[in-house]
N, C-alpha and C positions, 0 to 999 in steps of 0.2 A: 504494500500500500504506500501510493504517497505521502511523503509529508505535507502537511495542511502549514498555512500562510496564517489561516483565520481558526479563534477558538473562542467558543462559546462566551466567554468570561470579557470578551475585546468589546470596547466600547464602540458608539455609531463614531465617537468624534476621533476616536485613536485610528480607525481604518479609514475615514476618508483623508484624516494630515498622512498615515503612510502610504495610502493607496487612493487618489484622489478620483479616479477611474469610479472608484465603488459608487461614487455618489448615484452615479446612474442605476444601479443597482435596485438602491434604495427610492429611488426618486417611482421608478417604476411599480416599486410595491406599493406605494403608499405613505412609504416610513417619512416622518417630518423630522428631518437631518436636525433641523436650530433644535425646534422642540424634545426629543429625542436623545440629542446627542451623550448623554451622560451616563446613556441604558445601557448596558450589556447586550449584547445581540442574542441573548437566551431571552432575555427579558421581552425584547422587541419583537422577536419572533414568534412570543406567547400569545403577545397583546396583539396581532395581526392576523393571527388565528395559521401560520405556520409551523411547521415542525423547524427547529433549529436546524438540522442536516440540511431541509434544503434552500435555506438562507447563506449557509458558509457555502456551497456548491455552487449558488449563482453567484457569490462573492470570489469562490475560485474561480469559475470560469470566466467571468468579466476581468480580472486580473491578469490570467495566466498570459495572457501577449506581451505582459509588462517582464516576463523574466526570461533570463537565459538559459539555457538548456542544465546547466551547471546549477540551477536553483536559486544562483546569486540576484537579488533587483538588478535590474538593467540600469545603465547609465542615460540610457534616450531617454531625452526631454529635459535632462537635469542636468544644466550647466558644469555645478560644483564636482559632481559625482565624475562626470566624464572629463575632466580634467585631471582628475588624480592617476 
């Protein structure tokens, strides 16, 4: 099995500062990012009438174009990163 990016316990506001891509994610459930943002994604996924698995599954595959084969974040898009 892969290793997962996203886990139950991750807040709306910690995945869309490290993975900004998610917002669309959320945007399309329903989920109200400002309002929201402090909930744990078990929590959100309750309150939206989701099962958690497949909340982090559509948050992994909206993401998964952001990484290298390697697992490492990508440096596309991010100046700081691709410099180093």
């Amino acid at each position: 099995m892969d290793a997962r990016f996203f886990n139950e316990t991750m807040t709306i506001n910690r995945v869309v500062q490290e993975f900004p891509e998610a917002r669309r994610v959320f945007e399309r459930l329903f989920i109200n990012v400002p309002a929201e943002g402090c909930t744990c994604l078990d929590e959100v996924a309750w309150r939206h009438g989701l099962e958690v698995e497949e909340l982090l599954d559509a948050l992994e595959v909206a993401t998964k174009s952001c990484f290298c084969p390697t697992g490492e974040p990508s440096a596309q898009g991010d100046p700081v990163a691709a410099a180093r």
